[in-house]
Structures are given as structure tokens and as C-alpha cells.
N, C-alpha and C positions, 0 to 999 in steps of 0.2 A: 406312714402314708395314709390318708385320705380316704377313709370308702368311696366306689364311685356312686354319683348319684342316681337317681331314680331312670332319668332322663339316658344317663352312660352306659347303663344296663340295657336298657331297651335299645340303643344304636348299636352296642357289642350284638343282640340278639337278633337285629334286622342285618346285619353286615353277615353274622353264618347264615340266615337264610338267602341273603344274594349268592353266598358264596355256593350255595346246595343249590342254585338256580329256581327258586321259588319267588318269584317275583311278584305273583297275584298276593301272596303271606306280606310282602314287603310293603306292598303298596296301603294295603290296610293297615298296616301299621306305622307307617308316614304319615298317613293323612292324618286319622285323628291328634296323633305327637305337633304337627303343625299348628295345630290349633293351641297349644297349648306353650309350643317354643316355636314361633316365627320365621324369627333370626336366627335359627339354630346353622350351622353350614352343614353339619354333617347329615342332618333330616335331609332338607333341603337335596343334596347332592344322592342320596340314597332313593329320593322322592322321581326323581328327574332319572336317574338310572332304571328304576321300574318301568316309569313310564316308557322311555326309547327299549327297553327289552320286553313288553307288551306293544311298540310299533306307533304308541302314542307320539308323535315325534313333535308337533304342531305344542301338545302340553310339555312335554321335555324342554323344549326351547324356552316355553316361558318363564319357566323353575329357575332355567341357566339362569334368566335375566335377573329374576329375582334374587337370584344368590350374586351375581356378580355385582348385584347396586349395593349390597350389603358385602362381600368378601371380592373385588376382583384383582387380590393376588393370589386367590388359591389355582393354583397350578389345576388340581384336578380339574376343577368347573371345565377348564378349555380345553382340557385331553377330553371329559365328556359330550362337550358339545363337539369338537373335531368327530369323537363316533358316531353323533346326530347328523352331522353333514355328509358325514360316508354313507349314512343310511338313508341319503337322501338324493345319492349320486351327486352331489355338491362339491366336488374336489378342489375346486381354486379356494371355497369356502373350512373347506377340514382342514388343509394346507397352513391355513391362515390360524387357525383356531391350535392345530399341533404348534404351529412354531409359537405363537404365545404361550402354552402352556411348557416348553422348554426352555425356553428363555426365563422364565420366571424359577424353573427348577430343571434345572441339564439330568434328573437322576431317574428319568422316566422312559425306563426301555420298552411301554408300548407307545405310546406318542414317537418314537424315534424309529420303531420298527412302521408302525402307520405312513409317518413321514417317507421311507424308503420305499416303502410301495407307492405311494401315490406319487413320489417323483417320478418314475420308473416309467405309470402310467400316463403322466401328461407329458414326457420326454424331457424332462433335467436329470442327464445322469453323473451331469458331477455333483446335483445336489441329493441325489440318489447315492453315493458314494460318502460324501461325509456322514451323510445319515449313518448309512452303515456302518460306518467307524467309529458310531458312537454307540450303538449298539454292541458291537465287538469292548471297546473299553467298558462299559455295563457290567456286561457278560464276565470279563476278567476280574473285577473285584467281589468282593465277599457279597453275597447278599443283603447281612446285617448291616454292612457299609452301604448300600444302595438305600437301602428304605431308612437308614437314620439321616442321609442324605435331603432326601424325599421330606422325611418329618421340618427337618429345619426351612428347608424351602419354602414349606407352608404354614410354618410360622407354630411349627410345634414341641419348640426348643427343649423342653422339660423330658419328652417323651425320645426327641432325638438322644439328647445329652446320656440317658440312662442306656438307649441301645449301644452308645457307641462308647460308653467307659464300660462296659460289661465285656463287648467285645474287644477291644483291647487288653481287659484285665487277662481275659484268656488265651489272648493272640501275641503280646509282645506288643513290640513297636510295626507299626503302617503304616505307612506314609502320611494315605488319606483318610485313616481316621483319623491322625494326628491333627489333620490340617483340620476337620472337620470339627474335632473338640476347641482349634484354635478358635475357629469361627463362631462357634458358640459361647466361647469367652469373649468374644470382644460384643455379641448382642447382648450381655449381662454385665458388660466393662470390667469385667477381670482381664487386664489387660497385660499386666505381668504375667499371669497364663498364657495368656495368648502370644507374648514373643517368644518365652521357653520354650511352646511346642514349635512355634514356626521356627527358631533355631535351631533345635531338633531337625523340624522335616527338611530345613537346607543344607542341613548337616550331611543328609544322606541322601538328598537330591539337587543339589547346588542351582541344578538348570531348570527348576522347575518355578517359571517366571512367573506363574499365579499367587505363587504360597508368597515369595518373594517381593508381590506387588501387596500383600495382604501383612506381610511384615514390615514392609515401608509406610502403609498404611497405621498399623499401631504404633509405633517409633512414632509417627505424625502425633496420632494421639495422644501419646505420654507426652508432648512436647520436645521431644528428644529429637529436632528438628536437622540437626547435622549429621545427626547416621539417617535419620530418616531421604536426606537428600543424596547422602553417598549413596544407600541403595536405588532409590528412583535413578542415580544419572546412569549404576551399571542396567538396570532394566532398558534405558533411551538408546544405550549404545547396543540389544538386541534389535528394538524396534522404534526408532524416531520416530514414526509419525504416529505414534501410539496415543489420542488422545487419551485416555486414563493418565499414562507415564506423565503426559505433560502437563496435565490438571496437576495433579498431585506433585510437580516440579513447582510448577508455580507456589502451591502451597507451602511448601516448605521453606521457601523463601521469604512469603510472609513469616512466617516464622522465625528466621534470622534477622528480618530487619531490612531484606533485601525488595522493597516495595516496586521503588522503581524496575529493576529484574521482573519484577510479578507482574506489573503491567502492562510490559511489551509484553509476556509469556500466553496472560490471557488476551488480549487483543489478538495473538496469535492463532487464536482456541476458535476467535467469531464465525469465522467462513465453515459454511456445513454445518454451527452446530446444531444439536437434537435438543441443546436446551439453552439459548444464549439468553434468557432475563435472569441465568446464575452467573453468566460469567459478566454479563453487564454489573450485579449487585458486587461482586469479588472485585473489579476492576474499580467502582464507587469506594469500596473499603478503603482498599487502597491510597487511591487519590486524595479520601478523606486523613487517613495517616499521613499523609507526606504533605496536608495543609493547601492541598488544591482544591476549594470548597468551589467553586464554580463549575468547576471539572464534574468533581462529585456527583453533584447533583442533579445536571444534566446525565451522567449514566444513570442512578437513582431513577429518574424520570423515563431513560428508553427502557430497565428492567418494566416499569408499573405500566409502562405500553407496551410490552410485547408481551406482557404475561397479565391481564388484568386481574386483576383484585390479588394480588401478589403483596401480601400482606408483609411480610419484611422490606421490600420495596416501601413501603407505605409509612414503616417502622424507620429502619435507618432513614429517612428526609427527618420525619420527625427529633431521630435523635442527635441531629446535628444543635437542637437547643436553638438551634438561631434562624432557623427555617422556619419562614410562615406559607401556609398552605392558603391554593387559591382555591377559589367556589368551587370550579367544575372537577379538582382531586378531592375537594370534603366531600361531596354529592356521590364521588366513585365509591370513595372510601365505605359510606354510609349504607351504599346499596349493593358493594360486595360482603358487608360484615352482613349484614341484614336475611343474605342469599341462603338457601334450604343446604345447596349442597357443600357450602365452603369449606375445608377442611379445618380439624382443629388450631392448627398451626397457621395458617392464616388468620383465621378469627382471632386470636389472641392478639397477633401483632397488628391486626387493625383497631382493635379496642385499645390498645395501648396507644398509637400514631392518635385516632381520636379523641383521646383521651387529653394527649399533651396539644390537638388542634384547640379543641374548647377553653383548654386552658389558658390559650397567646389570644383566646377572644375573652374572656373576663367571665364566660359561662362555667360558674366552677362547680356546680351543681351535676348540667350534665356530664362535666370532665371527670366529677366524683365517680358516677355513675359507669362512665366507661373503663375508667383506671378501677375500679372495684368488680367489673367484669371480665376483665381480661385478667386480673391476678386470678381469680375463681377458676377459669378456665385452666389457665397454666397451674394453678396447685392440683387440681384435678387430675395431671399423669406427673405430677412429683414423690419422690419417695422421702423427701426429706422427713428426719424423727429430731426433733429438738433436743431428747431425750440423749441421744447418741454425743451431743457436744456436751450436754452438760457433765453426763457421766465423764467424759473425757477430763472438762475443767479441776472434777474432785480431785482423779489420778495426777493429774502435772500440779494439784497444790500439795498432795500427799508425798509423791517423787523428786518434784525439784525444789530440796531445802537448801538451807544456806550450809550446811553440811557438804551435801555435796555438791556445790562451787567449788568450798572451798577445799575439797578433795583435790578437786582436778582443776585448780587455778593455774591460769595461762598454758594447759594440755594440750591445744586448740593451735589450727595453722594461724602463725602471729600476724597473716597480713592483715593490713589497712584498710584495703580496698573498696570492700563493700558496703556502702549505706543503704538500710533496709528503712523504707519506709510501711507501717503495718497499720492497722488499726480497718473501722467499717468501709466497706464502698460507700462512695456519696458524702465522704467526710472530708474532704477538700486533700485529699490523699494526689491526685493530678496535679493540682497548687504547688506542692510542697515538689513534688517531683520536680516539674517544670522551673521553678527558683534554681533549684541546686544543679539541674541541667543546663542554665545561663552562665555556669563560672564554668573559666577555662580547663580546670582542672576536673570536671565531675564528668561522667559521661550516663547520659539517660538510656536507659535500656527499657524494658517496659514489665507484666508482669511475670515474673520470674516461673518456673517451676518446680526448681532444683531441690530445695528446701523439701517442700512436698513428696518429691519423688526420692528424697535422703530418708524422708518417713515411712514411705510404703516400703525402702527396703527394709526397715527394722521392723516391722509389722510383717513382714515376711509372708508366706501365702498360707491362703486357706485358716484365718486367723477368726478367733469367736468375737462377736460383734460385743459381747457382754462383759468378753473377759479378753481384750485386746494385747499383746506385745508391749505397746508404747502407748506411753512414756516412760512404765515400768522397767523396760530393757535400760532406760540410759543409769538406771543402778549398778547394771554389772560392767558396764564399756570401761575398757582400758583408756588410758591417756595415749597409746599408740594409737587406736581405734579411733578417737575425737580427732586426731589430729592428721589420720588417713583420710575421714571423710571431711572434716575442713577442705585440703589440698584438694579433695575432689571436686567440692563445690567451686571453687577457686577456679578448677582447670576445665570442665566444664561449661563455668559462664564467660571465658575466654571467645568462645563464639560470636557473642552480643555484644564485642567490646572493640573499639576502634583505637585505642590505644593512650587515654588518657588514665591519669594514675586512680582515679577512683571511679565506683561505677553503685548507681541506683537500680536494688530491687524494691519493684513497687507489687506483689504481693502481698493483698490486704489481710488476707487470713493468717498470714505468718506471724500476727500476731499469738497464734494459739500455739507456736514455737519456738519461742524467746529462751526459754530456758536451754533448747538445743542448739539452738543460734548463738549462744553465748559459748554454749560450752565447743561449739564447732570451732567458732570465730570469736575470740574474747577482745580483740579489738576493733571487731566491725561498730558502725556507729548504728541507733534503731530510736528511730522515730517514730510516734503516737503519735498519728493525726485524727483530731478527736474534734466532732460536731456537736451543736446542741443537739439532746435525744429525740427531739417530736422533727426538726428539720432532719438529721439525718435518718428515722426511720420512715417517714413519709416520703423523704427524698428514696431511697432502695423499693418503697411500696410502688412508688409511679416507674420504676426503670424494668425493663425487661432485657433482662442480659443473655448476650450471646450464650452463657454456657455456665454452669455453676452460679450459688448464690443466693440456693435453693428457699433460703429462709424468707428472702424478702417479699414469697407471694401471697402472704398472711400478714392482717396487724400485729394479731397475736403473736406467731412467729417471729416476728421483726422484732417485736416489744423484747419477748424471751432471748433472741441471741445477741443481742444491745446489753442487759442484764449483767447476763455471762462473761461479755467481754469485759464492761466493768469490775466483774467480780474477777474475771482472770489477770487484768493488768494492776490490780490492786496487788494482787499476789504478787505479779513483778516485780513491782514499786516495791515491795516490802522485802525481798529475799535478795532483789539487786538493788539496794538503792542508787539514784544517780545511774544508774546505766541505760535508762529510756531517757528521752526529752520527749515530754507532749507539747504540740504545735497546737493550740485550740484555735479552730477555724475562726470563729468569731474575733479575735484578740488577732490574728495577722492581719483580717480586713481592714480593721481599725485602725493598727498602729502594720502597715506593711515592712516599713524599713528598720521599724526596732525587732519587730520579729523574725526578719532575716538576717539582720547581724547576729542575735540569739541562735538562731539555727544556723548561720556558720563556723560562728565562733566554735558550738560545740562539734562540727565535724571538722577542727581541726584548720580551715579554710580561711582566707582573707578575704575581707569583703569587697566584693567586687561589684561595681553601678549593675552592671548589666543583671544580677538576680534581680533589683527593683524594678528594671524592665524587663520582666521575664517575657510579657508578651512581642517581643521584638526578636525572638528566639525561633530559628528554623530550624525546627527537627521532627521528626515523626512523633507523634503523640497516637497512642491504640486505645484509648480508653473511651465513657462517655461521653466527658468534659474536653474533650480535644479543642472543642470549635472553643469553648470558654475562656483557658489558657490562654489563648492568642487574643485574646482581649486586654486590655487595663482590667486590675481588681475593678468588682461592685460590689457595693453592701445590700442593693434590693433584693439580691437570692436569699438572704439570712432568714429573712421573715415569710416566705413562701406561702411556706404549709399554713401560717394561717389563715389563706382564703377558703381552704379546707376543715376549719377547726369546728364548723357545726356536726363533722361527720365524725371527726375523729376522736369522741368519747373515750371507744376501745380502748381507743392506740393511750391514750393520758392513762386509762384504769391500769394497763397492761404492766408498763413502764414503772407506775406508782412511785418509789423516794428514789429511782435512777435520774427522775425528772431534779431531784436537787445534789444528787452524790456525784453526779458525770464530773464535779467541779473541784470534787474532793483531792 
């Protein structure tokens, strides 16, 4: 552990002085520490506490303000300012300041005892009453459980997490510390933690519809969309009019495919809501997957009005590809990115949207400029390590030899079924999809997670990032083992399937598990759809993706996981030969109908007119190319990037002889 700092010392040594009520000691030693850390919160709050227990109340207040423009979800600020308003006879105004500061953290039994008197005093006694009641459950749980409670509330995960594996380590099972370590795995996305314990706490509290709504919740997030909806519908059958329950119904319905469902759901959500330019932008998604671009857009348009400078608003129009923006949304655009207080996540997604605006106007300079600012932005809170895949690519050329195929040849559930198509985002991976989704026989689903989530069970929990499980584990697996979790894949993507005898995973990264894929499924068919390097790495450079993909917000980056994929599928090619077909992007635009006979032929298929007209095809598309597909092939996309190419030096040094082996 960490010595603490200079600064850590001195707040541990002014906090026992509050606590021994010395508060003239406190204040002297705030003041000059401010000077020196600003933005500290904990100065700050310790600064502002002297001040209202010396009566300064007029200087307390203004501390609040200062700390709250810099932190205003820290719960304390408003439990202190609520005691500034009591000391100022203020009660409608403490009132206001308590319940903020509960709402932001329920684990605060003097904010709760506060709250109970001052109801009492301006005559709500049934809100005098709840109060109470939450001070009574307070009071019944462990202390260590209250204040690690309290820690995560405010954003001090590290410090929670330690009080509350310590006191379980010595208590057994808790409910709600169980719940509580859940909740602190899913801020750190340990999220297989986080169903175990919430299994756990339902195990032993069946009816406790928080933990429940907080397990539905992760199921959400693993993609595990069909247990995720059986729980949400028993939560709706406690409480229908529950909007959380029914946000999160809706959700999981996108999740299966069920759009149309999700869009009466959230249309359902608008009356009353407290935040309708989200359910306007989910309802856009939507309409957008099911090929309703006019629909779309027009919600698109009421979220960027009802919420201005609502930068994903801003983002999805723009990533429709076929949206051109008029003056007075570039002008909005311009001077909400521009704004002091915008938040990071807006700014990103407005640098992005302007980005691809400049671009549909032929200014590729300033487009440069924006797309190379908003990646800055957004790699700025990524944790991605290059490092981490490549270490990976050594193990799966080290592990999966042609030895062990042919150990375990045809071990694997023998169905059909599944055609994978893998390789980069922005590699015409949506193209290929959308072809094989036009025959009668294939059914398109979108991208998968199965695979992935077949991974992280064999990586098992709590595993060294250095010295991972897998791929290594698929050494010891039995041929019962492969052919368990084949059938499981198989029965699981049953959900996403309507009933045709074959069915597309369009999972681009599952290239990095071919060697699993094979030995899961050894007659699934697996597609490499593969772009030129400078088009598809500048292609992932300008996109800003909903969620994963982490690499693409660097040249650098982009250039190195490009590399790797080449140097991974070389290994394919070599240990399976004949068991990939690569689709090279550029080679279907050109010749569309020879390349689709080729890609049917080898999944087994007859050719059928309708792949040639894939864009004649109505089906829901989730990706960025949705709007694209529903067009005729073009060949003007190929050459893009280089209206970019004075900028993109980098990106050409990065890539170096990937720029002539992509073809190898």
C-alpha cells in the first residue's frame, strides 16, 4: 500500500482536531493547505465546517459553493450546508439541502435524524415518520457497514471496498455487505462478482427487490439479456408503475431484438419523465435499428432540444453517415463544445459529430482537428494497454497448435449453425453480414457476446492480468468439456433466433478466439472481413463507439491492434488452413456478385439474387453502418482517409510493412 501523502497527513491531522472540537487549530490549517491544493474536497469541506462551528456562516456558504462547482455529488457538502441553514433558522432551505444529500447517499443517519426534526417542526409527520425509519434501519446495521456505505456513496470505492471485505472476512455472510461489495464490483466492472454475490444476497433474501433490480441490472450488462428480462418482469409484477423496472424492460428487449417492444415501452416512459432527452435518444436508437431513418431523426432532434448541447444527441445524427447537419445545429454544436462548463462526455461526442460535420462539407483540416480532439478526450478516461493483447496473441500462438486440433478433432457440438463473422470494426464486417442475412436460410442477429462470456468463464475470477487462465486452460479441456460448452453456446443464442436453420455472429473481436471457436464448434463457418490498413484504421480513429473498442482512440493504438490481428490470423491461416475465408473489402466492392457467390458457396448455401440486393433487405441492423447497408454498394468510401493523409504520417510509421502484408 502507498504511503499517504503530504497533503493526507495533514487532513488525517485537521479531521482529529475537528473531531477534539478545535476548530480555530482547523481553520489555520485549511487555510494555508488551500493555497496550495484548491480543488482538494476534503480541505475544502473541513474549511467550511470551521467556519459554520466559529458562526462564520455567510464564509461557510461560500466554501459549499466552491466545493460543490468542483464535487457536487459529494453527499457531505449538502449534509453541511443543510447544518448552515439550521444555523440560520432556514428550514425549508436545510430540508432541501438534507434531502439532497440522502439521495445522493441513504447511509447518513445525521442528515436522516436532521431531516426528522425539522419535519416534525414545520408539521409533515408522515415525512417525519419515514425519516425515522431510516434512521431505525441505520441504527440496525453494523457500523462498518454504514460508513463503507457512506464511502462508496462518495465516490471512495477503494477505501469502502477494504472496510467492507475486512468486515465480512470477520462476520460471515450479510446481506448488505454482500450487496454492497456487489455494487462495488459492478463500479470496477467485475461483474461476474457482482452476480455471485447478488445470487448470494437473493439466496437469502428472495424479496429484496433492490439487490434484485441491481442483479437484473448486471445480467443487462453481461448481455445476458433473457434472464436479465425474466428478472425485471418478476420485479414489474411487485411494482408496474415502477419507472426504473420499466426503463430497464425496455432495455432488455433491445437486447433481444425486440425493438419494436422497446419503443412503445419507452414512448410509455415520456409523461412525467425527470429525464426525457434519454428516453427521446433510446427511442432514436431504436427506430434507427429497425431502418426508420426519418423517425430517427426527428427524435434525435427533440433529445438536442430538450437537453441542449446534449452531445450524443449531436453524435448519433451524425452517425447515421447519411445526415447532413444544417447551420443553426453546427452554430449549437460549436458553442456548446466551446462552453466552460460542458461535461467531458458531451464534449467528446460533440467533437466527434463535428468532426464528421466538416467532413460532409470538404473542410478536412478542421474535421482533422476535431476528430483528433475528441479521440484525446475520450483516451484520456480509457484504460486500455495494448500490451495486454499482445501478451495475449503470444499465448494463443504458443497454445493453440495443430497438435492440439488434432487432439480434439470434431470434440466440439457438431452443429452448423453458426456463421461468425470476426476480424476489425470499420472493416466492412456490416456488408458481409447484411449479404448472408438477404438468403432465406441465414438469420442475422447482431453482435454476439456468448463467445466472450465462454472466456471469462474459463479465466475464472480474480485472475493475474500477467499471467491469465486463457488460452492456456484450453490444454487441459476434455472433449466432453468442448462439447458442453459448444451445446451451450448453441442453446443460449437460441434467444436471438427466429427460426431459420443458420444464424450470424457478428462479433468483431472473436477474431482473438478462433482457436476456441473451432474447437467449440468445428463446423461453424468464420469469416475474416478484412480492410485496407490506413482506411480501416482511420476509419475506427473518426468513430466513437457506444461501448468497447478502447483501441481505436489513438493512431498509435489503432496502428498496434491492426498489427496484431494480422499477426493473429496468420497464425490461424497457418494451424487451420482452409478454415477462415477472408472477404477483402475492397475485392467485394469491385466484383459484388463474384464475392458473394465465393462467400456462399463456402457456407454451404445457394446462391440466391437477393444477397446481390442486400440493400432491399428489412431487418434491424445495430451497428455504425446500419444507414450504409440499406444503400447499393459504393466504391467512393474506399479512398476516404485520404483526404486525411497530410495528417496521417503517424498512422503510415505506426502500421509500417502491415501497410503491404494485410494482403499476404
Amino acid at each position: 500500500m502507498n504511503a499517504p501523502s503530504t497533503v493526507e497527513r495533514e487532513v488525517l491531522r485537521l479531521r482529529e482536531l475537528a473531531a477534539a472540537g478545535r476548530f480555530d487549530a482547523v481553520l489555520e490549517g485549511t487555510t494555508p493547505l488551500l493555497a496550495r491544493v484548491p480543488e482538494n474536497r476534503d480541505v475544502l469541506l473541513l474549511h467550511a465546517l470551521a467556519q459554520r462551528q466559529r458562526r462564520d456562516l455567510p464564509a461557510a456558504m461560500a466554501t459549499l459553493d466552491r466545493l460543490e462547482a468542483l464535487h457536487p455529488r459529494l453527499s457531505r457538502l449538502h449534509q453541511e450546508r443543510g447544518q448552515c441553514h439550521v444555523a440560520l433558522r432556514q428550514a425549508p432551505e436545510a430540508i432541501a439541502a438534507f434531502q439532497r444529500a440522502v439521495h445522493i447517499n441513504p447511509a447518513m443517519p445525521v442528515s436522516w435524524s436532521m431531516l426528522e426534526g425539522l419535519y416534525r417542526l414545520t408539521g409533515q409527520p408522515e415525512e417525519a415518520r419515514l425519516a425515522a425509519a431510516h434512521v431505525a434501519k441505520l441504527q440496525e446495521l453494523p457500523p462498518e457497514v454504514v460508513t463503507a456505505t457512506a464511502l462508496f456513496s462518495d465516490g471512495e470505492f477503494a477505501e469502502s471496498e477494504a472496510l467492507v471485505r475486512s468486515f465480512l472476512v470477520r462476520n460471515g455472510h450479510h446481506v448488505e455487505a454482500m450487496r454492497l461489495l456487489a455494487r462495488l464490483g459492478i463500479e470496477r466492472d467485475a461483474l461476474d462478482d457482482a452476480q455471485l454475490l447478488l445470487e448470494g444476497v437473493l439466496d437469502v433474501a428472495p424479496d429484496y427487490h433492490a439487490a434484485r433490480f441491481e442483479y437484473a441490472q448486471v445480467l443487462s450488462k453481461r448481455q445476458m439479456h433473457r434472464e436479465a428480462q425474466e428478472q425485471v418482469e418478476r420485479l414489474l409484477a411487485t411494482d408496474p408503475a415502477s419507472r426504473n423496472y420499466r426503463t430497464l424492460h425496455a432495455m432488455t428487449c433491445i437486447g433481444l431484438g425486440q425493438n419494436e417492444r422497446a419503443v412503445a415501452l419507452y414512448r410509455g416512459l415520456l409523461d412525467g419523465a425527470p429525464k426525457p432527452a434519454e428516453l427521446h435518444l433510446s427511442i432514436a436508437h431504436s427506430l434507427k435499428t429497425l431502418g426508420q431513418r426519418d423517425e430517427a431523426i426527428a427524435s434525435y432532434r427533440t433529445a438536442a432540444a430538450v437537453r441542449p448541447g446534449y452531445g450524443e444527441a449531436y453524435w448519433s445524427l451524425a452517425n447515421l453517415k447519411t445526415y447532413r447537419f444544417e447551420e443553426a445545429e453546427l452554430a449549437a454544436m460549436q458553442s456548446a463544445e466551446s462552453a466552460a462548463q460542458v461535461a467531458l462526455t458531451d464534449r467528446y461526442h460533440l467533437c466527434f459529430a463535428l468532426g464528421k460535420a466538416y467532413e460532409d462539407r470538404g473542410e478536412y483540416a478542421r474535421s482533422f482537428e476535431y476528430y483528433l480532439r475528441g479521440n484525446a478526450l475520450k483516451h484520456s478516461e480509457s484504460r486500455y494497454r495494448p500490451e495486454v493483447m499482445e501478451l495475449n496473441t503470444q499465448r494463443q500462438k504458443r497454445v493453440c497448435t495443430p497438435e492440439l486440433f488434432a487432439r480434439h478433432r470434431g470434440a466440439g457440438a457438431a452443429a452448423a449453425d453458426p456463421i461468425f463473422v470476426v476480424g476489425l470494426p470499420r472493416s466492412g464486417s456490416t456488408l458481409i453480414e447484411q449479404i448472408l442475412a438477404s438468403h432465406s436460410h441465414v438469420e442475422g442477429t447482431h453482435e454476439l457476446a456468448d463467445i466472450p462470456r465462454i472466456v471469462a468463464g474459463l479465466q475464472g475470477r480474480d485472475w493475474d492480468i500477467a499471467n491469465p487462465p486463457y488460452p492456456g486452460v484450453l490444454s487441459s479441456l476434455a472433449g466432453a468439456d468442448l462439447r458442453r460448452l459448444g451445446e451451450k453456446y448453441l442453446a443460449d443464442t437460441r434467444a436471438y433466433r427466429s427460426g431459420r436453420p443458420r444464424f450470424i455472429d457478428k462479433m468483431p473481436n472473436n477474431f482473438r478466439h478462433i482457436g476456441l471457436i473451432h474447437l467449440l464448434l468445428p463446423n461453424a463457418r468464420i469469416i475474416d472481413a478484412r480492410r485496407e490498413p490506413m482506411a480501416c484504421c482511420f476509419g475506427n480513429f473518426k468513430q466513437l463507439y457506444a461501448s468497447g473498442q478502447e483501441f481505436s482512440y489513438s493512431l498509435e493504438d489503432t496502428a498496434r491492434y491492426y498489427r496484431t490481428y494480422l499477426e493473429l490470423m496468420a497464425h490461424w491461416n497457418a494451424v487451420l488452413p482452409g478454415r477462415v475465408l477472408r472477404i477483402q473489402h475492397e475485392e467485394l466492392v469491385d466484383d459484388l456478385e463474384g464475392q458473394v457467390r465465393r462467400l456462399l458457396a463456402y457456407c454451404g448455401l445457394e446462391f440466391e439474387r437477393g444477397c446481390v440486393e442486400f440493400h432491399k433487405t428489412e431487418r434491424s441492423v445495430r451497428t455504425p453502418s446500419s444507414e450504409q447497408v440499406r444503400q447499393p454498394i459504393y466504391r467512393e468510401g474506399l479512398d476516404q482517409w485520404r483526404h486525411y493523409e497530410p495528417w496521417l504520417g503517424p498512422l503510415k510509421a505506426a502500421l509500417g510493412d502491415a501497410l503491404q502484408r494485410y494482403r499476404e
